[in-house]
N, CA, C and O atoms as a GROMACS GRO file, in nm:
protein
  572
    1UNK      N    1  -1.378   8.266  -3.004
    1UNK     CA    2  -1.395   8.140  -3.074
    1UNK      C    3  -1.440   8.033  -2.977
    1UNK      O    4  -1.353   7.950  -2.951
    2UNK      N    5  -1.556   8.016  -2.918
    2UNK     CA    6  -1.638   7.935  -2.815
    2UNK      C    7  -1.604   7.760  -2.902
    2UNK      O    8  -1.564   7.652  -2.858
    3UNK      N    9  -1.642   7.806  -3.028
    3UNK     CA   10  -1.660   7.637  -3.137
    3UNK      C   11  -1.489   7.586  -3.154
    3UNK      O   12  -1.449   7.501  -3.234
    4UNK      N   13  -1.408   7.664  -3.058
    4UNK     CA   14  -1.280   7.611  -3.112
    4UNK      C   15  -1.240   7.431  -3.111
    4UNK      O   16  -1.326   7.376  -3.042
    5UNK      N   17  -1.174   7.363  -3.147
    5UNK     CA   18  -1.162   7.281  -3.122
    5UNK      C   19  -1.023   7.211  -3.057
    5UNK      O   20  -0.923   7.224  -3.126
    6UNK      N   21  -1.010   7.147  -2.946
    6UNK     CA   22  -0.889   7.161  -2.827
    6UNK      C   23  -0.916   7.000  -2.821
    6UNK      O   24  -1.009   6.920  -2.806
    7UNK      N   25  -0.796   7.003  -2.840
    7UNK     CA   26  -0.730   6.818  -2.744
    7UNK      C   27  -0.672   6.810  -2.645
    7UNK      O   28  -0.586   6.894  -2.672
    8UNK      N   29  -0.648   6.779  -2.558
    8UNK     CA   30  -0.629   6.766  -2.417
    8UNK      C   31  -0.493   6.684  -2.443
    8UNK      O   32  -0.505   6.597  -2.530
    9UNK      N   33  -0.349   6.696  -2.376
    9UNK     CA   34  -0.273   6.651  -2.375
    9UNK      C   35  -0.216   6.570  -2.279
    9UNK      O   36  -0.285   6.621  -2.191
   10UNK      N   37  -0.163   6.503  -2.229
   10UNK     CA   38  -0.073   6.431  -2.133
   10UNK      C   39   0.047   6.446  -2.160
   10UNK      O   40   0.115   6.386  -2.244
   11UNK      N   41   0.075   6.527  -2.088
   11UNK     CA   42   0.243   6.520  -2.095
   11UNK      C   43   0.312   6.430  -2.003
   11UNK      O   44   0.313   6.436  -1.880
   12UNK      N   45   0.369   6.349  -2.078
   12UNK     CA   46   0.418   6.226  -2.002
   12UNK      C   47   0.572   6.204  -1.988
   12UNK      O   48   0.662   6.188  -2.070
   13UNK      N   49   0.568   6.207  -1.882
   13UNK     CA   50   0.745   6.225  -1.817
   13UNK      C   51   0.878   6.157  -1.900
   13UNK      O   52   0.995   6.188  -1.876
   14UNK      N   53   0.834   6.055  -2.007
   14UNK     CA   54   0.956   6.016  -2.146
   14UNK      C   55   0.941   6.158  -2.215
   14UNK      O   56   1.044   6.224  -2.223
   15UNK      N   57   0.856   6.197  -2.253
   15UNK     CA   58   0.870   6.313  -2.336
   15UNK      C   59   0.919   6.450  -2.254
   15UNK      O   60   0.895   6.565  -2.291
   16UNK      N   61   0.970   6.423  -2.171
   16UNK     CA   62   1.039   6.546  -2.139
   16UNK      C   63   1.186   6.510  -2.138
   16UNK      O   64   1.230   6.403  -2.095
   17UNK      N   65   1.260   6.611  -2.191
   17UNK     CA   66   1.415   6.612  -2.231
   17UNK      C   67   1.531   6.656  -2.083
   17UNK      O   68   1.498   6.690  -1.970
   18UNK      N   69   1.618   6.644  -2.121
   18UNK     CA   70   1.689   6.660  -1.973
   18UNK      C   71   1.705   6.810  -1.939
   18UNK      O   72   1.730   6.837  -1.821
   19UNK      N   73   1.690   6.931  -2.046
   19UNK     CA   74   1.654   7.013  -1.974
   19UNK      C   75   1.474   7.083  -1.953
   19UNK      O   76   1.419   7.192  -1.975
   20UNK      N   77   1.440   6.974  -1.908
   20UNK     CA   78   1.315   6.986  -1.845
   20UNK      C   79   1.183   7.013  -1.867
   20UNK      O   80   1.087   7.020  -1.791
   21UNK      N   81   1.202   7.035  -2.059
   21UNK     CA   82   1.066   7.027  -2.144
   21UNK      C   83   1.096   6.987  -2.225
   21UNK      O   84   1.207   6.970  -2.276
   22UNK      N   85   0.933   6.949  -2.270
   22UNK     CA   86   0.888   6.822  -2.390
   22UNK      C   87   0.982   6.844  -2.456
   22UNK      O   88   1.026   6.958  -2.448
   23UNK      N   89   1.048   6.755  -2.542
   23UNK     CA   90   1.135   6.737  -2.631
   23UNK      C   91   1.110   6.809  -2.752
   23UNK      O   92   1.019   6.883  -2.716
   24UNK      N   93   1.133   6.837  -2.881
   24UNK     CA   94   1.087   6.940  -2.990
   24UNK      C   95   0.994   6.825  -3.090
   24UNK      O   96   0.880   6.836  -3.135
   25UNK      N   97   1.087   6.724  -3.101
   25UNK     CA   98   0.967   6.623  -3.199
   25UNK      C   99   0.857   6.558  -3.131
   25UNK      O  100   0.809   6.460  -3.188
   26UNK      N  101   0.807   6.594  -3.021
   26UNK     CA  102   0.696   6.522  -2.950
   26UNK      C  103   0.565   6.657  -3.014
   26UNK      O  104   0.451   6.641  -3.058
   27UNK      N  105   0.615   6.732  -2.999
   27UNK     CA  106   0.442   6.833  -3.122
   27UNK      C  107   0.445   6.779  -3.190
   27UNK      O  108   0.354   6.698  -3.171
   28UNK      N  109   0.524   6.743  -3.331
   28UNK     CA  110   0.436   6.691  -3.412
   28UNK      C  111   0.349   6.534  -3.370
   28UNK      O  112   0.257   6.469  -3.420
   29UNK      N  113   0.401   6.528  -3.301
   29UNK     CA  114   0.345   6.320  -3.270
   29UNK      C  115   0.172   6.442  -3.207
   29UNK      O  116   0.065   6.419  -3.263
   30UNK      N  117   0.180   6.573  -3.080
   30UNK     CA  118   0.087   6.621  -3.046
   30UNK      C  119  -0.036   6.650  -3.130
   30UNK      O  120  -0.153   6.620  -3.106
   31UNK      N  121   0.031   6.733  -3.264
   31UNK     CA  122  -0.010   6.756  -3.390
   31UNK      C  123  -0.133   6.655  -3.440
   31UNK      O  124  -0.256   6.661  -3.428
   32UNK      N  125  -0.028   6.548  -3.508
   32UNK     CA  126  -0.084   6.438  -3.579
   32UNK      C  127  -0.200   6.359  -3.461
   32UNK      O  128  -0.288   6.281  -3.497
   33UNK      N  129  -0.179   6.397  -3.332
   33UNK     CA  130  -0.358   6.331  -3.263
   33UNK      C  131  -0.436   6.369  -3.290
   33UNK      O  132  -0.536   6.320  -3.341
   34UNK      N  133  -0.402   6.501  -3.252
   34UNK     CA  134  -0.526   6.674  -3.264
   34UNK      C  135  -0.604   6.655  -3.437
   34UNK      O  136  -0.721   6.679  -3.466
   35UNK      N  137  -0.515   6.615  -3.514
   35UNK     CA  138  -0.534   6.603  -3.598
   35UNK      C  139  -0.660   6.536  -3.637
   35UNK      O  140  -0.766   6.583  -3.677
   36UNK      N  141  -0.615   6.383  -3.609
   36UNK     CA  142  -0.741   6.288  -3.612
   36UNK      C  143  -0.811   6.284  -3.553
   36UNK      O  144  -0.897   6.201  -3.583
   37UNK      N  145  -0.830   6.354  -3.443
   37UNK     CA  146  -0.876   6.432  -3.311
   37UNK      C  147  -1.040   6.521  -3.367
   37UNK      O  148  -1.158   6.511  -3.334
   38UNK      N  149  -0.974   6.594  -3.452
   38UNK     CA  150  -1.049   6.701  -3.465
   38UNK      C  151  -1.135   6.692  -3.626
   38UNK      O  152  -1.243   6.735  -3.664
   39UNK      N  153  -1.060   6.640  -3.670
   39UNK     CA  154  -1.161   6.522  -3.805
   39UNK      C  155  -1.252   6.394  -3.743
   39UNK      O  156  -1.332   6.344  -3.821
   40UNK      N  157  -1.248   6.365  -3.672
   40UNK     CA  158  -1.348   6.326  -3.578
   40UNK      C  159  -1.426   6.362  -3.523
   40UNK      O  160  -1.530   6.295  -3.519
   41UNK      N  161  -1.420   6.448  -3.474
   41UNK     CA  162  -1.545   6.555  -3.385
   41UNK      C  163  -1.588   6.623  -3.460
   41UNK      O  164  -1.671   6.706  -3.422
   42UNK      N  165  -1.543   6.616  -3.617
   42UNK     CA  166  -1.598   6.706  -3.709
   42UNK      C  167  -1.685   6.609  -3.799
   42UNK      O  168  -1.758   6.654  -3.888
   43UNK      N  169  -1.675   6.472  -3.773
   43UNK     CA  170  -1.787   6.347  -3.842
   43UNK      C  171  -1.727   6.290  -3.911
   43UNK      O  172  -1.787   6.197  -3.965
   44UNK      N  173  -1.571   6.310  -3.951
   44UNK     CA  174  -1.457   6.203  -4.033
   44UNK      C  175  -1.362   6.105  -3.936
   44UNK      O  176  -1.239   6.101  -3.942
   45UNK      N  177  -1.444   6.030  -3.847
   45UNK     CA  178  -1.312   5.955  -3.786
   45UNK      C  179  -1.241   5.879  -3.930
   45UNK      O  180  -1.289   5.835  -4.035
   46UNK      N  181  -1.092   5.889  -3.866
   46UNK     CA  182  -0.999   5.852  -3.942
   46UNK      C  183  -0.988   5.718  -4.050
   46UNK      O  184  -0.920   5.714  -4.152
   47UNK      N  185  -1.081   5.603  -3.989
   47UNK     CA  186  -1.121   5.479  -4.034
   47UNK      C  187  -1.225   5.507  -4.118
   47UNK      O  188  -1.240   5.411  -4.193
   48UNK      N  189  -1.322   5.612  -4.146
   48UNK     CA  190  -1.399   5.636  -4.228
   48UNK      C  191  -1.344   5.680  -4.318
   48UNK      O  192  -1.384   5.623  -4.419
   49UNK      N  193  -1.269   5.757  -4.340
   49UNK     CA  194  -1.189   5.817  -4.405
   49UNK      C  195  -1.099   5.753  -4.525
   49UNK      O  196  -1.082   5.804  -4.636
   50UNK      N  197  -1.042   5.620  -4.473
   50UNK     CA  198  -0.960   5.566  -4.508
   50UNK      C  199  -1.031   5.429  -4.610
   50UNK      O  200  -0.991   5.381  -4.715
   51UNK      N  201  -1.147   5.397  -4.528
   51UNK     CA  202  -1.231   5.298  -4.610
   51UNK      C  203  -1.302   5.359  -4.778
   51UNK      O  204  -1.332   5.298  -4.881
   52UNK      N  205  -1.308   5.494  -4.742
   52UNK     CA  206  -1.387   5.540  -4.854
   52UNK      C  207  -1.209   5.579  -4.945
   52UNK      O  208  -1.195   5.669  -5.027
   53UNK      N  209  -1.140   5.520  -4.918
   53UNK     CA  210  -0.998   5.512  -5.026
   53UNK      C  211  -0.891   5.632  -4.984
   53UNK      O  212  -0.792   5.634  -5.057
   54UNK      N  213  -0.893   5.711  -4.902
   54UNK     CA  214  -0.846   5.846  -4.846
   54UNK      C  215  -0.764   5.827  -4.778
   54UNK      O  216  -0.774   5.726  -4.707
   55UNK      N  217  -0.634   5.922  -4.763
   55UNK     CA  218  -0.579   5.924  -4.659
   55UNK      C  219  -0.505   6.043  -4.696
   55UNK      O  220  -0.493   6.085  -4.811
   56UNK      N  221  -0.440   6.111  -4.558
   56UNK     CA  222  -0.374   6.242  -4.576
   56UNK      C  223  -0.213   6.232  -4.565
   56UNK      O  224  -0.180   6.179  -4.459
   57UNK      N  225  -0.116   6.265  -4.638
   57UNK     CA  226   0.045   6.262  -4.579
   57UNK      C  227   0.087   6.428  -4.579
   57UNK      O  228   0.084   6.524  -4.655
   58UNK      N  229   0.124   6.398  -4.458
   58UNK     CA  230   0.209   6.528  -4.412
   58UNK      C  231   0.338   6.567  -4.499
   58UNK      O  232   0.436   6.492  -4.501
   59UNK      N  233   0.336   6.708  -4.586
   59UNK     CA  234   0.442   6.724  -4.693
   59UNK      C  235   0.490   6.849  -4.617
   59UNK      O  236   0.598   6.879  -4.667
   60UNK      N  237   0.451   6.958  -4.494
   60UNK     CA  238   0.518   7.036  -4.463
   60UNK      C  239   0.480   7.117  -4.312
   60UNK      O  240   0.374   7.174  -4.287
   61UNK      N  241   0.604   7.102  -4.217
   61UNK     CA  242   0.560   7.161  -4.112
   61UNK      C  243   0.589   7.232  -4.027
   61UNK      O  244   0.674   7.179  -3.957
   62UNK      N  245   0.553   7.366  -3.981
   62UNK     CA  246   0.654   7.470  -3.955
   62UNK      C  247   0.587   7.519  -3.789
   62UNK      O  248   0.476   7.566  -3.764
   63UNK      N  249   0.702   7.489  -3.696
   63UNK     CA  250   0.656   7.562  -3.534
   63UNK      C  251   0.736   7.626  -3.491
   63UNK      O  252   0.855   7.612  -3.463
   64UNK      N  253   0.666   7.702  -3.485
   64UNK     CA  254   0.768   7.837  -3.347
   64UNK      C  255   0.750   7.787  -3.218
   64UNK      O  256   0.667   7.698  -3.198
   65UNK      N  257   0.821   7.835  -3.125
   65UNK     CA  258   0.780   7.770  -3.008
   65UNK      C  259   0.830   7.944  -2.931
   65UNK      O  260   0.924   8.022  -2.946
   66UNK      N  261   0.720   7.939  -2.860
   66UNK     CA  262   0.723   8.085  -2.764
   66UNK      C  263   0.780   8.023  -2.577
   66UNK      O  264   0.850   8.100  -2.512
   67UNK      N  265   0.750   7.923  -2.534
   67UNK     CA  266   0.779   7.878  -2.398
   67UNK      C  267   0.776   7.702  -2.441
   67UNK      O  268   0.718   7.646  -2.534
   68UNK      N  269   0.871   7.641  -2.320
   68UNK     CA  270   0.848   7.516  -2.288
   68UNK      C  271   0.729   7.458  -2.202
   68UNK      O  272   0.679   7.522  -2.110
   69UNK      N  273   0.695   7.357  -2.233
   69UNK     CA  274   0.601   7.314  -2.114
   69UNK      C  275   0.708   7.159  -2.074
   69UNK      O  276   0.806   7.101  -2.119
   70UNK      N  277   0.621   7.148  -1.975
   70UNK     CA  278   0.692   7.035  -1.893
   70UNK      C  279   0.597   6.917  -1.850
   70UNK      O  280   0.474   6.914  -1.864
   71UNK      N  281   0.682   6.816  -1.795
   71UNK     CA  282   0.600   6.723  -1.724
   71UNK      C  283   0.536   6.748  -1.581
   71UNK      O  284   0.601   6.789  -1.486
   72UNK      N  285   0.386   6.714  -1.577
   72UNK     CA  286   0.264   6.783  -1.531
   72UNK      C  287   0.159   6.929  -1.570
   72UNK      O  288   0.062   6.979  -1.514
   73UNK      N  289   0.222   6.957  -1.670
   73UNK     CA  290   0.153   7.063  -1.688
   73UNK      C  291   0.028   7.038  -1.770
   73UNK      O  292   0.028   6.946  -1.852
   74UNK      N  293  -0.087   7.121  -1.749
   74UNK     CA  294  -0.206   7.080  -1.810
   74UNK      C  295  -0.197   7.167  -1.984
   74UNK      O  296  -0.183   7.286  -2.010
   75UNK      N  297  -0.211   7.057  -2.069
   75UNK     CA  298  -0.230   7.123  -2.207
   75UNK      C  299  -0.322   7.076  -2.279
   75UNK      O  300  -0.373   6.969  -2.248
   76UNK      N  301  -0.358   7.139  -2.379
   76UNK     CA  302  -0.477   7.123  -2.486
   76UNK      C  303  -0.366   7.155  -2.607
   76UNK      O  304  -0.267   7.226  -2.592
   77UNK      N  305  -0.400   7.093  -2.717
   77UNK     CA  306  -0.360   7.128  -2.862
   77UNK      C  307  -0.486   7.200  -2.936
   77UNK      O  308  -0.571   7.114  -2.959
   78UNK      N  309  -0.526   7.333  -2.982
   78UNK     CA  310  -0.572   7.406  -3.028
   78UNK      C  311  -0.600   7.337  -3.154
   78UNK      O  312  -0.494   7.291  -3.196
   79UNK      N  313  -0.697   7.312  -3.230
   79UNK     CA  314  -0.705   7.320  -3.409
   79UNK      C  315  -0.778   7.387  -3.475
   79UNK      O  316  -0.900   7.394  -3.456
   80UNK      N  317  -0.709   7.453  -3.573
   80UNK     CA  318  -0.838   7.522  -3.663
   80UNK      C  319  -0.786   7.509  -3.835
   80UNK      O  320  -0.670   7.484  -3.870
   81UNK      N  321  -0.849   7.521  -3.886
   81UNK     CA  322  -0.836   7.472  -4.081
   81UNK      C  323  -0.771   7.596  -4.087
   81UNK      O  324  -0.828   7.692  -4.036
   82UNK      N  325  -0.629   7.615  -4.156
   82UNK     CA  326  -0.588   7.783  -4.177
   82UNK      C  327  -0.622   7.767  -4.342
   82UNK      O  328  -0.650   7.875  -4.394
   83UNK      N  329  -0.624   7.669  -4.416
   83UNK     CA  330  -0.627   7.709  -4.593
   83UNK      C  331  -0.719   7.575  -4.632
   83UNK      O  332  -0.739   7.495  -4.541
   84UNK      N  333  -0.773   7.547  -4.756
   84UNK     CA  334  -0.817   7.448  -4.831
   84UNK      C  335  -0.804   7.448  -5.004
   84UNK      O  336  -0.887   7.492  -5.083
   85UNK      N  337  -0.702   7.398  -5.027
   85UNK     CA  338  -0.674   7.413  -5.183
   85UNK      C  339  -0.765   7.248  -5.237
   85UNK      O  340  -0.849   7.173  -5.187
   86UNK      N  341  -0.668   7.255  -5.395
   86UNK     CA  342  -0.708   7.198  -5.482
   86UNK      C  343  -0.704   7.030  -5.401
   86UNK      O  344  -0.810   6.968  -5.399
   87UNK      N  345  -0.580   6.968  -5.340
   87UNK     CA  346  -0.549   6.832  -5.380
   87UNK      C  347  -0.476   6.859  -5.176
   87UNK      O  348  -0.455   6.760  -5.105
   88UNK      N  349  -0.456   6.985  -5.131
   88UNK     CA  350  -0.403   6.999  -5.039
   88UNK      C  351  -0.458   7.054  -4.899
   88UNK      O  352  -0.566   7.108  -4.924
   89UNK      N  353  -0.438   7.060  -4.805
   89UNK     CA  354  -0.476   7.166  -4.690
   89UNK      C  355  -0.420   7.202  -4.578
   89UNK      O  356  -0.337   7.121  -4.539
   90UNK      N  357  -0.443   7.340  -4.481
   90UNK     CA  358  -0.321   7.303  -4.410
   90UNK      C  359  -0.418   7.356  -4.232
   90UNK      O  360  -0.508   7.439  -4.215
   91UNK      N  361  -0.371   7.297  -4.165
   91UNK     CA  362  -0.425   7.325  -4.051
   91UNK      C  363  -0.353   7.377  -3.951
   91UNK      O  364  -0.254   7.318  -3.906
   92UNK      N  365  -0.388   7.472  -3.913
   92UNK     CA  366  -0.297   7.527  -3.771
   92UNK      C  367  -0.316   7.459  -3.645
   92UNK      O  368  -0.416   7.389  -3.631
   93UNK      N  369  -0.218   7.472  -3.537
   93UNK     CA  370  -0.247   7.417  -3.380
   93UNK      C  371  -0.146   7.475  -3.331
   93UNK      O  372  -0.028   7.479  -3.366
   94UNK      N  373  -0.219   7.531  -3.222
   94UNK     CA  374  -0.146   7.608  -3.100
   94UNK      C  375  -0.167   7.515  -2.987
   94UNK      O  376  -0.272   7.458  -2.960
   95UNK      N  377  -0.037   7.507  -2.913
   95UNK     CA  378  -0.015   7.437  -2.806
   95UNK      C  379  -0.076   7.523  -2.661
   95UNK      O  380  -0.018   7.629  -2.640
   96UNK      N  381  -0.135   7.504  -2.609
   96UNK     CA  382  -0.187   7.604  -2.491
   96UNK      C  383  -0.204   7.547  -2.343
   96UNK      O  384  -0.269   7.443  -2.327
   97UNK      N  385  -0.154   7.606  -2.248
   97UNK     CA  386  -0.117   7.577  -2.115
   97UNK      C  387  -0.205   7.661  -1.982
   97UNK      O  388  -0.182   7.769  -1.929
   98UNK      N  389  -0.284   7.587  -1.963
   98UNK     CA  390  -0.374   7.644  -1.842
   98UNK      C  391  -0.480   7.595  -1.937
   98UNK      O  392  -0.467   7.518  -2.032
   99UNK      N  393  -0.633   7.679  -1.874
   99UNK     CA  394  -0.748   7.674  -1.954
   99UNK      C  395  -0.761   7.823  -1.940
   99UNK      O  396  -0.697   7.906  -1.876
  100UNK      N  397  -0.868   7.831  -2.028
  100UNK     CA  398  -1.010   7.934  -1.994
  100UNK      C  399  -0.921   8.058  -2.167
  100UNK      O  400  -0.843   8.027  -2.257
  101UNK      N  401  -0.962   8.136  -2.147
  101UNK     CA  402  -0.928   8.254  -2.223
  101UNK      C  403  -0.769   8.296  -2.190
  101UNK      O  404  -0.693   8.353  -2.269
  102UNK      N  405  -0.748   8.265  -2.093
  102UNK     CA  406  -0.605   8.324  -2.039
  102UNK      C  407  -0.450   8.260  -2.071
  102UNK      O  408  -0.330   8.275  -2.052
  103UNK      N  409  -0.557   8.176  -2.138
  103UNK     CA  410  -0.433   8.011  -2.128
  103UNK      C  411  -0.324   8.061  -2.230
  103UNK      O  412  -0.367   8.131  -2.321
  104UNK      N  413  -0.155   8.030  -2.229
  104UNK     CA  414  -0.048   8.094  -2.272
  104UNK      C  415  -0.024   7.973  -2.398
  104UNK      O  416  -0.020   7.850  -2.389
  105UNK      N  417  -0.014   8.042  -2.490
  105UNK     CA  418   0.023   7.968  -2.573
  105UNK      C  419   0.168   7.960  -2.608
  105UNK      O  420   0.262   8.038  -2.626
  106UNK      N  421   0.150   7.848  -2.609
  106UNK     CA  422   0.349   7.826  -2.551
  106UNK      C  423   0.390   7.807  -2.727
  106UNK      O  424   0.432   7.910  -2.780
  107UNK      N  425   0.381   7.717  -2.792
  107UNK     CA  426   0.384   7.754  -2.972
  107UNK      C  427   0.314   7.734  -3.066
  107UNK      O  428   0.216   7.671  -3.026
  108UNK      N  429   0.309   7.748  -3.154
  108UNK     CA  430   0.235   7.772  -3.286
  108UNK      C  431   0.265   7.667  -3.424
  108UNK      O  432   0.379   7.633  -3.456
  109UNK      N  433   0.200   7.645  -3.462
  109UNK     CA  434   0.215   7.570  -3.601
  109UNK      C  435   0.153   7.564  -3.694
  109UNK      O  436   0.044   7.621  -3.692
  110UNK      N  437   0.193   7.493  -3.813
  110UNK     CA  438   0.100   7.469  -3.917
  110UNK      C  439   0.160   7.351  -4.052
  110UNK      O  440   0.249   7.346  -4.138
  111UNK      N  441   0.058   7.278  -4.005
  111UNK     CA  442   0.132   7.136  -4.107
  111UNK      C  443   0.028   7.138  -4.246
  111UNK      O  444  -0.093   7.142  -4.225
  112UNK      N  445   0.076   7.136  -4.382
  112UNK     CA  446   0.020   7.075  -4.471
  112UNK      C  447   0.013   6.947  -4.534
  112UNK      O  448   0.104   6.883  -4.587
  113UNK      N  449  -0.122   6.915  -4.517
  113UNK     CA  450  -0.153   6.750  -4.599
  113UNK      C  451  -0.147   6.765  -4.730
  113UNK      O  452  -0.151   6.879  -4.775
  114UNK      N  453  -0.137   6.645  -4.824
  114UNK     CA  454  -0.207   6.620  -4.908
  114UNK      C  455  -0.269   6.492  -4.928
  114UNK      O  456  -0.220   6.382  -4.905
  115UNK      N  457  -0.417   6.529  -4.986
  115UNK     CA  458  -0.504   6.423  -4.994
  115UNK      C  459  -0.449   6.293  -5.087
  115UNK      O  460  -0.394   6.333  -5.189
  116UNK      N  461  -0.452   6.157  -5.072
  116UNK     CA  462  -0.369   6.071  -5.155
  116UNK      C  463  -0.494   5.925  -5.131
  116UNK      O  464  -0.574   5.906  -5.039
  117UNK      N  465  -0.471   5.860  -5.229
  117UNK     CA  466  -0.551   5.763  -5.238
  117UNK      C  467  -0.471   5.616  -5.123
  117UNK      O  468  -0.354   5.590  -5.092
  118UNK      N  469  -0.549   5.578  -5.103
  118UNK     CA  470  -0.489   5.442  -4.995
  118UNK      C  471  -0.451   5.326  -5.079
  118UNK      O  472  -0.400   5.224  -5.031
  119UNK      N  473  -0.486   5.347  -5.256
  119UNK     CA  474  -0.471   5.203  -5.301
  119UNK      C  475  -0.299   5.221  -5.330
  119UNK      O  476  -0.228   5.122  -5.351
  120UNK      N  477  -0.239   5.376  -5.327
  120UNK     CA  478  -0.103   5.388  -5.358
  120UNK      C  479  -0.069   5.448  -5.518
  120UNK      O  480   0.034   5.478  -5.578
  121UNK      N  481  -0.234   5.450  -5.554
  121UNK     CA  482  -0.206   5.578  -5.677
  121UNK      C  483  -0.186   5.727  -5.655
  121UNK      O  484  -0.190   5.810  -5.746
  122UNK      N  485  -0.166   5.750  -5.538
  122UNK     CA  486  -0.127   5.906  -5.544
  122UNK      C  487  -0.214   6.030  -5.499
  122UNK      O  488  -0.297   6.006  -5.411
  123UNK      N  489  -0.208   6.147  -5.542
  123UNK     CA  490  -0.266   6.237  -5.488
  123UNK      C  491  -0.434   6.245  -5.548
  123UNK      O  492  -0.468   6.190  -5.652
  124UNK      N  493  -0.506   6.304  -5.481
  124UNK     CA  494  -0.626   6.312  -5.508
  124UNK      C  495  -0.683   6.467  -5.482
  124UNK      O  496  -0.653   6.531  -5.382
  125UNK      N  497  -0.740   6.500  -5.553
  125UNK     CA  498  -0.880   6.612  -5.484
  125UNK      C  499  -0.935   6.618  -5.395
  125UNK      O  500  -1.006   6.518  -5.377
  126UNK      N  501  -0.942   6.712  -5.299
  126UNK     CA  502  -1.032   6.690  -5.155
  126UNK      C  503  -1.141   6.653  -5.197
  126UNK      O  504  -1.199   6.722  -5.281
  127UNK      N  505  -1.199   6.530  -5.146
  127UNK     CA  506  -1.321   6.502  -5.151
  127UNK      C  507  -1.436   6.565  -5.087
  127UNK      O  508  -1.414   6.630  -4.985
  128UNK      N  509  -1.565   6.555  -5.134
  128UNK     CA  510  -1.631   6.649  -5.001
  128UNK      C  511  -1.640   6.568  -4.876
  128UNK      O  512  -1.674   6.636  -4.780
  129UNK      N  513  -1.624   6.473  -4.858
  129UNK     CA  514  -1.616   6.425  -4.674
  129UNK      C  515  -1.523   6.492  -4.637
  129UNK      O  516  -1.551   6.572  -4.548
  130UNK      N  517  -1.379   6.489  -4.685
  130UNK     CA  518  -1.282   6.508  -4.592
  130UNK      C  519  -1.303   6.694  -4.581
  130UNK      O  520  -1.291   6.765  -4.481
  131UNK      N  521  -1.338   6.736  -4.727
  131UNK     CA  522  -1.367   6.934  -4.742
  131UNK      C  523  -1.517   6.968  -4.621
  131UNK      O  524  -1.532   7.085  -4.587
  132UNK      N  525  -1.601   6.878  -4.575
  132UNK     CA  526  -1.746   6.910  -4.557
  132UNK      C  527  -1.645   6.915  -4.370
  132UNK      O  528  -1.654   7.005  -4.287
  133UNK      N  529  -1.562   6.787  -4.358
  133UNK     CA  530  -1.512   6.808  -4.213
  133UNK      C  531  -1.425   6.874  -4.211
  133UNK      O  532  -1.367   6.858  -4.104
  134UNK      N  533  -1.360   6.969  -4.293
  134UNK     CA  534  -1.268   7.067  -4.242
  134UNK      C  535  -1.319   7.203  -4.222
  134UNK      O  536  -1.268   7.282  -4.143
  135UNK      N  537  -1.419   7.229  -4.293
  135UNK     CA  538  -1.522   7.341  -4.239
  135UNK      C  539  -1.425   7.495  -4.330
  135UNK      O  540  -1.314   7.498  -4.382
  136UNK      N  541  -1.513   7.583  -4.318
  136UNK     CA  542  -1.446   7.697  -4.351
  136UNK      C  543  -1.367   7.716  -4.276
  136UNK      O  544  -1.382   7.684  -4.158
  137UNK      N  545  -1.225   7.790  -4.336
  137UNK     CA  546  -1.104   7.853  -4.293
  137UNK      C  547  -1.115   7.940  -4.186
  137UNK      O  548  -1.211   8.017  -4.186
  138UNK      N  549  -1.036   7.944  -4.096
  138UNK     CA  550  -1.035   8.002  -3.996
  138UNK      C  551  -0.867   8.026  -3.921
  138UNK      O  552  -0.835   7.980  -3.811
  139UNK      N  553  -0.809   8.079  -3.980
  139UNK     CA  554  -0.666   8.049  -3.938
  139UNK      C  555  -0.658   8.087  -3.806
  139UNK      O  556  -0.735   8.173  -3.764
  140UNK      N  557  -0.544   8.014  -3.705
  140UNK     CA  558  -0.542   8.104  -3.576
  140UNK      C  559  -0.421   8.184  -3.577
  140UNK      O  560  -0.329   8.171  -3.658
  141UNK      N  561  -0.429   8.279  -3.469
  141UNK     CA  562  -0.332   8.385  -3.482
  141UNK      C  563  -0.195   8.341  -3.403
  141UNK      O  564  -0.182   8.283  -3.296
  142UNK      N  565  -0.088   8.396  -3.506
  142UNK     CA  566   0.029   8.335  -3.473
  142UNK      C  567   0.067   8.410  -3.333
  142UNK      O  568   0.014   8.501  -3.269
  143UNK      N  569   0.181   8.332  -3.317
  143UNK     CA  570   0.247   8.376  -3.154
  143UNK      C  571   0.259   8.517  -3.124
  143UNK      O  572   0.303   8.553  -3.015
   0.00000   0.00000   0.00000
């Protein structure tokens, strides 16, 4: 997967816990960048998104975690589209440590949105901006 799409992390020395890696609720805060991260590089920055009446809320999110990482270590957050329904979608991200092909993926996830209007009426249908930047499905492989 050469077209994958990776965010680069900073792991920053508050987010590490006293025994010596990132804390457990700092992925999703990782998550939710990669997120807007990667709808961006896909031609939806988030402010576009939101002007044309859109916005996404997180209704479900599930990580395994295979290793800790720590403060200094070099990471990327992995993204790829794992599903695309009616009103919903869900995207995977693997946390990964080193570079190149070799890099260890320390855990795994997968959060589902649903699409919702910004005026506060509620859920909506993927539109095609937000469906055209999530691209065909491609789930990544779990831990």
């Amino acid at each position: 997967m050469a077209d994958l799409f990776t965010h680069p992390v900073n792991v920053r020395y508050l987010e590490v816990d006293a025994q010596g890696v990132v804390f457990n609720a700092w992925y999703l805060a990782y998550f939710d960048d990669a997120m807007t991260a990667f709808l961006a590089d896909r031609g939806l920055p988030y402010t576009v998104m939101t002007d044309a009446g859109y916005d996404v809320q997180l209704v479900r999110s599930e990580i395994d975690w295979k290793a800790g990482v720590g403060w200094g270590d070099e990471i990327v957050v992995a993204v790829s589209t794992a599903r695309i329904g009616r009103t919903s979608f869900a995207l995977d991200f693997q946390v990964r440590r080193g570079g190149g092909d070799d890099a260890e993926v320390t855990c795994a996830g997968r959060t589902v949105y649903v699409v919702i209007a910004t005026d506060g009426s509620g859920k909506r249908e993927i539109p095609p901006l937000i469906a055209d930047a999530l691209g065909d499905p491609a789930p990544l492989l779990p831990l």
